[in-house]
C-alpha positions in Angstrom: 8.8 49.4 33.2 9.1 49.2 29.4 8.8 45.6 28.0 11.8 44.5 26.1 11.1 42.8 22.9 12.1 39.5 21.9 14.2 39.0 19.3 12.2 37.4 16.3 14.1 33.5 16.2 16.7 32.6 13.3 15.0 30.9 10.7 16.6 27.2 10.7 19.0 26.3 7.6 17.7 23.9 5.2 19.5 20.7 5.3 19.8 18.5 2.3 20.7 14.9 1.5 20.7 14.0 -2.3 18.5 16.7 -3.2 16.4 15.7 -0.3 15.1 18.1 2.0 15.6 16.8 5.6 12.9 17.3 8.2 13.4 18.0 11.9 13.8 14.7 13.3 16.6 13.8 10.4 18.3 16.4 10.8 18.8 15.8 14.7 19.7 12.3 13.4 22.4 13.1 11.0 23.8 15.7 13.7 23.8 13.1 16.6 25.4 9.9 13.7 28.0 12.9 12.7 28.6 13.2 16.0 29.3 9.2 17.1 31.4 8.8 13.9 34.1 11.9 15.4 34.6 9.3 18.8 37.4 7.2 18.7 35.2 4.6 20.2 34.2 1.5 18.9 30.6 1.3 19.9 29.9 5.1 19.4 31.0 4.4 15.7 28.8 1.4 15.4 26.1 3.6 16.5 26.8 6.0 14.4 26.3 3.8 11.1 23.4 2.2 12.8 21.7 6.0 12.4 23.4 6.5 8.5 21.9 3.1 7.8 18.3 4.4 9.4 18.6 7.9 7.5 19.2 6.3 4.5 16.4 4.1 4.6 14.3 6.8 5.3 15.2 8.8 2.7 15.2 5.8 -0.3 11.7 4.8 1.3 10.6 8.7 0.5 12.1 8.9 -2.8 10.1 5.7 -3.7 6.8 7.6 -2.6 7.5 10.4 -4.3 8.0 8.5 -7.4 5.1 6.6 -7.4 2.8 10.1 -6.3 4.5 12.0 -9.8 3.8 8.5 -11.7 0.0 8.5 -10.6 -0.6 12.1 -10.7 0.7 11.2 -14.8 -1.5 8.7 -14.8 -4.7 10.0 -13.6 -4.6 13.5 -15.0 -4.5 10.9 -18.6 -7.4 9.5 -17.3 -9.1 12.6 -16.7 -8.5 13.9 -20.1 -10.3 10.5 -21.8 -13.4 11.7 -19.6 -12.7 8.6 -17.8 -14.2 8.6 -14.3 -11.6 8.8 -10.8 -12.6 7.9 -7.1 -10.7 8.1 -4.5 -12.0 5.9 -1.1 -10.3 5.2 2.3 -10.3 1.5 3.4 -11.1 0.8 7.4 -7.1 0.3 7.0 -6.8 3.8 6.2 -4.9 3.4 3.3 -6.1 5.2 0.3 -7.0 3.8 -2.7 -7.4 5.6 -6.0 -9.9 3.9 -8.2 -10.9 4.7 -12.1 -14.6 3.2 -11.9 -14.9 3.0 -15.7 -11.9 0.4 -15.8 -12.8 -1.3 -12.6 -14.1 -4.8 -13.7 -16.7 -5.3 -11.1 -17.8 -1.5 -11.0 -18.8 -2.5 -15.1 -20.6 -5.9 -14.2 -22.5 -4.1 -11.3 -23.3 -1.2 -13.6 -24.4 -2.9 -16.2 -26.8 -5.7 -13.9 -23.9 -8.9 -14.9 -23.3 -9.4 -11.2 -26.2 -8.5 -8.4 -25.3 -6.6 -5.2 -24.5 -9.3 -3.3 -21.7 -10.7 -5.4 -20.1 -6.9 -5.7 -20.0 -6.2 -2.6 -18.3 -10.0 -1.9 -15.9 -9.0 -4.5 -15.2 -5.8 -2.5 -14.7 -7.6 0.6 -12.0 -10.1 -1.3 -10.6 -7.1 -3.0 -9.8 -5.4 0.9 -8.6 -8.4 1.7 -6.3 -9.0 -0.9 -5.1 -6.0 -1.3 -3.7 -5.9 2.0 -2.1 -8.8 1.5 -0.5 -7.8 -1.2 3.5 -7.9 -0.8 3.6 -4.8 -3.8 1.6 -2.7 -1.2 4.6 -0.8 0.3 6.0 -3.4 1.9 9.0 -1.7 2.5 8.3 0.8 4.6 6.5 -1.5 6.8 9.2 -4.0 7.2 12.1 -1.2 7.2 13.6 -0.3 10.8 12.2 3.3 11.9 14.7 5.5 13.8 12.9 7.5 17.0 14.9 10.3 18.0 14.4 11.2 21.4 16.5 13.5 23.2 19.4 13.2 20.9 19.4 9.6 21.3 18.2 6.7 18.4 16.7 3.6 19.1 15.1 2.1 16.0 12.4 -0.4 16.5 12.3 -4.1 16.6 8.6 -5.1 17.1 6.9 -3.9 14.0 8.8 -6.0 11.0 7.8 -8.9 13.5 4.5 -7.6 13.6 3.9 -6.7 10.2 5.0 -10.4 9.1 2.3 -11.9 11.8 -0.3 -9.6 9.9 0.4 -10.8 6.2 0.4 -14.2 7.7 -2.7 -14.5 8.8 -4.3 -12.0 6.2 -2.5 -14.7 3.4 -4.5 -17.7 5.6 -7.7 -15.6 5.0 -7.1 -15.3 1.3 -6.0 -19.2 0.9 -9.2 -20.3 3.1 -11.1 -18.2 0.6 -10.1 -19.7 -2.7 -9.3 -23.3 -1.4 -13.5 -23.2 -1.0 -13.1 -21.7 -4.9 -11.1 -24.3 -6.1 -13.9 -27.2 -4.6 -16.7 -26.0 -6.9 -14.4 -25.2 -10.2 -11.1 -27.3 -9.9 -9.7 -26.0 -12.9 -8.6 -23.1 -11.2 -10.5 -20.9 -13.9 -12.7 -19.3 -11.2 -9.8 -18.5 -9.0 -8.2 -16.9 -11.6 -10.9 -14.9 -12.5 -11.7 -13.8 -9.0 -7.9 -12.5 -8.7 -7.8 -10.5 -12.1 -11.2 -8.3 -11.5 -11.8 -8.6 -8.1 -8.1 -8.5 -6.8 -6.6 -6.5 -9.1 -9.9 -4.4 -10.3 -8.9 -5.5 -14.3 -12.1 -6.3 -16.7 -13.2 -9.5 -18.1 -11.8 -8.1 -21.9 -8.5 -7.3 -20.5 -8.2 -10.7 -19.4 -9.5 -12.9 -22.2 -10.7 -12.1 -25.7 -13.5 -13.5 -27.7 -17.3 -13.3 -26.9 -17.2 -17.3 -26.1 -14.2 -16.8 -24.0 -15.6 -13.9 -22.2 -18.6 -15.6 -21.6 -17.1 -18.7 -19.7 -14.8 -15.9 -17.8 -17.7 -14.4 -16.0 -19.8 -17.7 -15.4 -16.3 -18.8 -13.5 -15.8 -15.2 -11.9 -19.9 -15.5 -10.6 -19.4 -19.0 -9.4 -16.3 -17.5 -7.6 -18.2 -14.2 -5.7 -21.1 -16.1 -5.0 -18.6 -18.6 -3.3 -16.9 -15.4 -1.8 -20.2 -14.3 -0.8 -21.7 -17.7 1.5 -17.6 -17.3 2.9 -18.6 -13.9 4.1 -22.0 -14.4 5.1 -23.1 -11.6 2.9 -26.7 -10.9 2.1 
C-alpha cells in the first residue's frame, strides 16, 4: 500500500504589536482577550482587559530589556575599543553581571595589594548582597503580574509580587545589619559610604573623591568598612 505523504504544515503568520514581534503564548493571549471583548458579557469583558492589561505589560517589560541590551552592547563595545578589560560572571542568583575589571574599584585595590584577599572577597560578598537588593535591578518584571496561558484560558499570578517583596525585605535587613555594625566603628558615616560606592556600586576611590589626602582617608574608611564586612561574614 503506497504511503500518502503529509502535507508539509503552514508556516504561522507573524503577529505584531508596536513593532513587537509576539511569541506563541501572546499570541494565544491576544486571540483569547479579542475574543472576551466580542461577548456582550460583563465579566467576559473584564477578562478580556485583564489579558490587554497582561500583554501590555509584557510587551513594555520587553521593550525596556531590549533597551537596556542595545545601551550596554554601546557601552561595552566603547570599552573594548579603550583596551579596557570586560568580564562577564553569573551570581548563585543566576543573574548575570557584566563587569569592566579595569574600572571595578575593588578589582584595582586587590590588583594593586591596597586591600588583601580577605577584605575583596568580603567586598564581593556585600556587593551580591546589595546588588540584589537593589530596587534598580529589574524590579519590574519581578513585581509585574505574569499571564499563564493554559488551554486558552489566563490566570495571571498572585504569589510572586508577594514573594518578591518578602525577598527584598529580608535581603534589605541583611544589608542594614551589615552597615549598622559599620556605622559603630566610624559614626561619621564615611566608611559606609565608601563601602556603598566601590563595593556596592563597583565605582573607584578617584571617582568618588579627589585629592591624594582625600583619597587617602577614603580607603582607610573603605578598609575599616570590609574588614568589618569581613568578621560579619566570617570570612578568612
Amino acid at each position: 500500500m503506497p504511503k500518502t505523504r503529509r502535507r508539509p504544515r503552514a508556516l504561522a503568520a507573524t503577529v505584531r504589536v508596536n513593532d513587537q514581534v509576539l511569541t506563541g503564548g501572546q499570541v494565544i493571549l491576544l486571540r483569547s482577550a479579542e475574543q472576551d471583548a466580542q461577548s456582550p458579557a460583563f465579566a467576559a469583558r473584564a477578562r478580556a482587559a485583564a489579558k490587554f492589561h497582561a500583554l501590555e505589560a509584557e510587551l513594555e517589560r520587553r521593550r525596556g530589556e531590549l533597551e537596556v541590551i542595545h545601551g550596554l552592547d554601546e557601552s561595552l563595545a566603547l570599552a573594548r575599543a579603550r583596551g579596557e578589560q570586560v568580564e562577564f560572571a553569573r551570581a548563585a542568583d543566576s543573574i548575570a553581571r557584566v563587569r569592566v575589571r579595569s574600572r571595578d574599584g575593588l578589582e584595582s585595590l586587590a590588583s594593586t595589594g591596597a586591600i588583601t584577599d580577605v577584605q575583596f572577597r568580603a567586598g564581593m560578598l556585600y556587593r551580591d548582597l546589595y546588588e540584589a537588593n537593589d530596587p534598580e535591578r529589574d524590579l519590574r518584571s519581578q513585581m509585574s503580574s505574569k499571564a499563564f496561558v493554559e488551554g486558552g484560558s489566563v490566570s495571571v499570578g498572585v504569589g510572586r509580587p508577594e514573594a518578591w517583596a518578602e525577598r527584598r525585605l529580608r535581603l534589605s535587613r541583611q544589608v542594614a545589619a551589615v552597615e549598622a555594625k559599620v556605622r559603630v566603628a566610624d559614626r561619621n558615616d564615611r566608611a559606609v559610604t565608601a563601602l556603598r560606592e566601590v563595593a556596592g556600586h563597583a565605582r573607584c576611590v578617584s571617582h568618588a573623591t579627589a585629592g591624594g589626602g582625600a583619597q587617602a582617608r577614603y580607603r582607610r574608611a573603605l578598609v575599616l568598612a570590609l574588614d568589618v564586612v569581613a568578621e560579619h561574614f566570617g570570612v578568612r
